[in-house]
N, C-alpha and C positions, 0 to 999 in steps of 0.2 A: 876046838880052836887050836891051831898050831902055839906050842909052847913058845912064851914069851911076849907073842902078839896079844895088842891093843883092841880095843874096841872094834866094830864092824861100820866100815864105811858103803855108800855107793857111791860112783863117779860117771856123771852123767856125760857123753861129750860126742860134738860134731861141728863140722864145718863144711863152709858150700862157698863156690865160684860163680857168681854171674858171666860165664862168656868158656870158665878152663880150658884155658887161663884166663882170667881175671879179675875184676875187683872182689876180693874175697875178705871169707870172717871166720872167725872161730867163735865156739862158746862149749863153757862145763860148770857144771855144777856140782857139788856134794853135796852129798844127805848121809842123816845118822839113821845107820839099818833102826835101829833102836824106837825111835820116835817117827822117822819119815820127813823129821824138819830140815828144812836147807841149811847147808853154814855156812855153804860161801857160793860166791858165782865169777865166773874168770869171761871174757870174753872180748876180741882184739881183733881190727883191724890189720887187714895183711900187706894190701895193695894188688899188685896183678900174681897170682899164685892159681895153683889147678889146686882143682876139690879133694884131691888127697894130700897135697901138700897143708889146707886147712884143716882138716880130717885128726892128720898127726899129729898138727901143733895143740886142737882142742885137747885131746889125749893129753900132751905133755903137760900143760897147766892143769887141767882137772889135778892129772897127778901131783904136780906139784902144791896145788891147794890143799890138799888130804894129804902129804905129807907136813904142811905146815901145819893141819889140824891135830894130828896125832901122826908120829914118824913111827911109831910100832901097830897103825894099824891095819888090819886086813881091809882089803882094796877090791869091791869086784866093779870092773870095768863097762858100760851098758855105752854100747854106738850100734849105729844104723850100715854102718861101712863093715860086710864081711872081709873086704881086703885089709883093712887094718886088724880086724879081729883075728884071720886068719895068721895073720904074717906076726903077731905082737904072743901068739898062741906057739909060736915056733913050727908051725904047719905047712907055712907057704913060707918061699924065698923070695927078701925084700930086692930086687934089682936095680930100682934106681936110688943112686948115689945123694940124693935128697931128704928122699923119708929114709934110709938106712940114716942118716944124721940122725934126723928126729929122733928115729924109732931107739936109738943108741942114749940118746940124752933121756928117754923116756925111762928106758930101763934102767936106769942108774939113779932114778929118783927115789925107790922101793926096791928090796930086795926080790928075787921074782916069786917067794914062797908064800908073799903077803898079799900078790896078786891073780886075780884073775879076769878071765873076759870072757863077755857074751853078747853076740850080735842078737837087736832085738829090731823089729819093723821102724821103720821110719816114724808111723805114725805114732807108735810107746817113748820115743827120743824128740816128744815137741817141745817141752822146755828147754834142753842143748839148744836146738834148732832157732828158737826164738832168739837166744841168747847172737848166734854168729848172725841174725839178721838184722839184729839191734846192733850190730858192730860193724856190720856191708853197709847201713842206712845211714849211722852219725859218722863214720869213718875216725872212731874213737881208737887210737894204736892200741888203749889198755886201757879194762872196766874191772875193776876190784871190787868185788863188796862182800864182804864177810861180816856175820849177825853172832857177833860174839854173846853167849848166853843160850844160844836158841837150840840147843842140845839140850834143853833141859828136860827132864822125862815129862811127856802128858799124862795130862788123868787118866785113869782106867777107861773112861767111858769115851775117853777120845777117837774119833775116825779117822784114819789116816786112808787120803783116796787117790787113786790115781790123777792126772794133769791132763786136764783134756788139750788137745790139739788145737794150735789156734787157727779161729775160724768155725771150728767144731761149735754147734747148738747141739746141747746137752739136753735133758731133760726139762719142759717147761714148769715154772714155780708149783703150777695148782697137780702137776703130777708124783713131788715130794711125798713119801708115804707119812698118813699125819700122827700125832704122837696118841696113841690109846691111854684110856683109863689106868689101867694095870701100869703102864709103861711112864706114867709121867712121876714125875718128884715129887715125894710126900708134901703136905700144905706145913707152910711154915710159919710160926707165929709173929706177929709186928715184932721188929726189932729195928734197933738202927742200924742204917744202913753206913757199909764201910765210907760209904763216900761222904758221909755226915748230914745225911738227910733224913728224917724220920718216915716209914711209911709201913701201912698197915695191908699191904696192896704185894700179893702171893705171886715173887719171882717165878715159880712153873706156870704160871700164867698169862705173864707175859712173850711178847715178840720184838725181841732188841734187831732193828737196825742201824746197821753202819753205814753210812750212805756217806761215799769218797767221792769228790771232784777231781777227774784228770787233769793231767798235767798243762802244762803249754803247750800249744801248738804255733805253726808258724800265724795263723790268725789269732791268737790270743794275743798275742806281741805285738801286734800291730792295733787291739781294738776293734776286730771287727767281726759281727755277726757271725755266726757258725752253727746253723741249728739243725735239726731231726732227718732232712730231706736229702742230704750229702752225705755220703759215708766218709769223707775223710772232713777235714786231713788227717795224719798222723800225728804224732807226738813228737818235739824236737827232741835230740839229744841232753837237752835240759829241761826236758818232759818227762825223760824218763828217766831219767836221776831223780829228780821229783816223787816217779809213782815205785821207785824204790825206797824211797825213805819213807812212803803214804804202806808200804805194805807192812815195812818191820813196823808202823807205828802201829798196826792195825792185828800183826802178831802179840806186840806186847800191851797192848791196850788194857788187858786184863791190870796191871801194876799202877795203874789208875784208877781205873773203873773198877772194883775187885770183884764188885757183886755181879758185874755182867757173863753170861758165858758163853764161852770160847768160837769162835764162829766157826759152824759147820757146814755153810753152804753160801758158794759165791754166786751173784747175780751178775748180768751186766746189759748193758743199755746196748742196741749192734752197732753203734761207731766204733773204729776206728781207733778212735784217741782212746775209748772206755775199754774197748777187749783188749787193748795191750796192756791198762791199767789192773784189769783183773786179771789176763794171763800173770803178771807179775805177782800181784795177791796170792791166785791162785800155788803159781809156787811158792811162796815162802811158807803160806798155811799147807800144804800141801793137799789141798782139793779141788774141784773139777769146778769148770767154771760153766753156771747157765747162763743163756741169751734170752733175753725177754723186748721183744719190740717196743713193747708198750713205755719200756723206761726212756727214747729216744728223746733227746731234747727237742725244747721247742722248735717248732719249724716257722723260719721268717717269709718265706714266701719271698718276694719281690727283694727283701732286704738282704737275703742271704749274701754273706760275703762282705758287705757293708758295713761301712764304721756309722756311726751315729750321724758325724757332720754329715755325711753323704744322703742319708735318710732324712733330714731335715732339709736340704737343699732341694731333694728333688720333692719329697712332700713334705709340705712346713709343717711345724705342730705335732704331725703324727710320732713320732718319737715319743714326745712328750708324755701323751695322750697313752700310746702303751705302758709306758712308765708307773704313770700313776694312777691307772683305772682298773687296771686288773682283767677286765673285760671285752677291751680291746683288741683287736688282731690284726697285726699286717695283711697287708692287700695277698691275699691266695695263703696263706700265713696261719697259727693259732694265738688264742689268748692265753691268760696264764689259766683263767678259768678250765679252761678246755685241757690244757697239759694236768691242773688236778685232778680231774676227771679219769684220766690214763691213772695215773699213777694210784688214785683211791681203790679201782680193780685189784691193780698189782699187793697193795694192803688187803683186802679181804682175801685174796687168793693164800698168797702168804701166811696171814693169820689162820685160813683154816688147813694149810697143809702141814698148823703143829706150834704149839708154845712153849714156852722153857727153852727157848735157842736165840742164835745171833746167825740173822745173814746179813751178809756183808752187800754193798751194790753200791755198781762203781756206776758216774752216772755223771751229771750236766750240774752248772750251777744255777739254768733256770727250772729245770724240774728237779732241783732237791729243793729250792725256797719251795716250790706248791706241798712239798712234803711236810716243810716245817710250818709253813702258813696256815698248812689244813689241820694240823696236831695243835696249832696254837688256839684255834678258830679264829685268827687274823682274819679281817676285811682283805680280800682282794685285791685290795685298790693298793695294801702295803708289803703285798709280796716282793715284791721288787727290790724294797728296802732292802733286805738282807744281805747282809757280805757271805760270799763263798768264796772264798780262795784256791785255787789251784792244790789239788791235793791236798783237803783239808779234810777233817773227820766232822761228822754232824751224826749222832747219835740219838736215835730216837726209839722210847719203849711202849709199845701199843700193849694197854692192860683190859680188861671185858669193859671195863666202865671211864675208863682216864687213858692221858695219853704222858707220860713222863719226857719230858726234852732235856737230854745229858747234857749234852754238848754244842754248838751252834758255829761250823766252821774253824775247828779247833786245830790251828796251823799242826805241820808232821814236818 
């Protein structure tokens, strides 16, 4: 390590134009080489701009985030643009009188001895990427979030994995390699538990889920139906401020929960609103996200898109009837019955591809109630009941013989 320099950074960064010139975005992020955790994420609205004019600017805030995180520390630079990497390398000559700005302002935020750059595929720079499309979609001028703490070293037995690309289906659950004999945590004797509960019931035994509700979308705000048969909508920009605060809560969750541990594999439902919830998860924990069909929320059928009063007007009662029978199903639609059904697979699949872990899975709030209704052995008829809130935490531990319920919607 060069004398005098700081700790080891990476800086993640890229930006893109719909039209270059036009409506354009940036985004970057920092990770501790050390741990692989995020610290911060920068990402901005440009207005009409060409793709290297975004390109440069991600650069320059990356860099200046990793200079706020540590000003003495080594910096290697990772984007998808050879011409930035070229020209920022002193390899290529910058010509237009634009990014020579940027590139000038870039340089002067690190000495050059602390930096370096390497162009890597498109497809390795998805989280930057996500970041400036999260920025071209809410037309946010400036997204700051920095996870102050999150540098702190992980366990030894921690995985630190690449970021799958979104859109990317990853590996399905039942193909997780499951946890052997030899390889599991010694059996541990009843003790109380951190959280002050008493239990005589072997943590390597168990299967901790996290199961997150995405954010708002623009049908959320309105009340109205949005179920498994649409892939959108999306998330509003107060969606996804939301499934950023749902990710750090879901990083530090441990400072709660103590006994739980640390989530090494994300799930996600294929909506839309869910894979952007988990691409976000995904990076803060810094692992790959899988797609499982089976988590899709319920499908309304004929309802879809529909606020309640609308469902009652054109068919009286049935609303209701969904409501509170459990058994029920919109006209071409499922019951809640039917949505447990999906989801009890996705539990034994999970449960045998390994215990002793925490995966996370970002998902609906009518197919997380079947999750908690089926662990409670609730009547059907009162699933419905349950509050989920918009990026909230629901926590549940599947043990050989019991099912432990952490959490129930625990606002982030």
């Amino acid at each position: 390590m060069v004398a005098g320099v700081g700790r080891e950074l990476v800086v993640e960064a890229d930006g893109g134009s719909r039209g270059n010139p036009g409506p354009a975005g940036y985004g970057a992020l920092v990770r501790d080489v050390a741990t692989g955790s995020v610290l911060a994420e920068r990402a901005g609205y440009l207005g009409v701009a060409t793709n290297n004019v975004a390109e440069y600017t991600g650069l320059l805030e990356g860099l200046r985030a990793a200079a706020g995180i540590d000003p003495a520390a080594r910096v290697h630079v990772r984007l998808d643009s050879r011409l930035v990497v070229e020209q920022m390398s002193g390899r290529w000559q910058i010509k237009h009188d634009a990014l020579r700005a940027i590139a000038a302002q870039a340089r002067a935020v690190l000495p050059a001895a602390q930096v370096t750059y390497e162009w890597i595929p498109r497809a390795s720079n998805a989280a930057a990427d996500a970041l400036a499309n999260e920025a071209m979609d809410s037309r946010e001028p400036r997204i700051a979030r920095d996870f102050p703490g999150s540098d702190a070293t992980l366990p030894a037995d921690t995985t630190v994995h690449a970021v799958a690309e979104p859109g990317e289906t990853m590996g399905a659950p039942q193909d997780l390699e499951p946890l052997t004999a030899a390889a599991a945590p010694a059996h541990r004797e009843p003790r109380w538990l951190p959280a002050g509960a008493f239990s005589s019931l072997d943590p390597a035994e168990a299967l901790t889920l996290v199961l997150v509700r995405h954010g708002v979308t623009p049908l959320t705000l309105v009340g109205s139906l949005s179920g498994g048969e649409v892939p959108g909508p999306p998330l509003t920009a107060q969606g996804r401020v939301q499934a950023a605060r749902a990710a750090d809560a879901v990083y530090r969750m441990h400072e709660t929960w103590h006994d739980l541990p640390r989530p090494s594999h994300v799930v996600s439902s294929p909506m839309v609103r869910t894979r952007e919830l988990a691409g976000a998860i995904g990076r803060r924990l810094g692992l790959t996200v899988e797609v499982d069909d089976r988590l899709r929320e319920m499908e309304f059928g004929q309802w879809e898109s529909l606020t309640p009063a609308q469902v009652e007007e054109r068919w009286p009662g049935d609303f209701a009837r969904w409501f509170s029978e459990g058994t029920f199903a919109p006209p071409g639609g499922e019951s809640y019955v039917q949505v447990g059904e999906r989801v009890a697979a996705v539990v034994d699949d999970l449960r045998a591809a390994g215990t002793g872990r925490t995966v996370v899975v970002a998902g609906h709030a009518a197919m997380i109630r079947t999750f908690v209704g089926r662990a409670l052995a609730m009547p059907p008829s009162s699933w419905a009941s349950l509050r989920i809130p918009p990026c909230s935490l629901t926590i549940l531990r599947y043990f050989p013989t019991t099912t432990e319920v952490v959490t129930v919607g625990y606002p982030t």
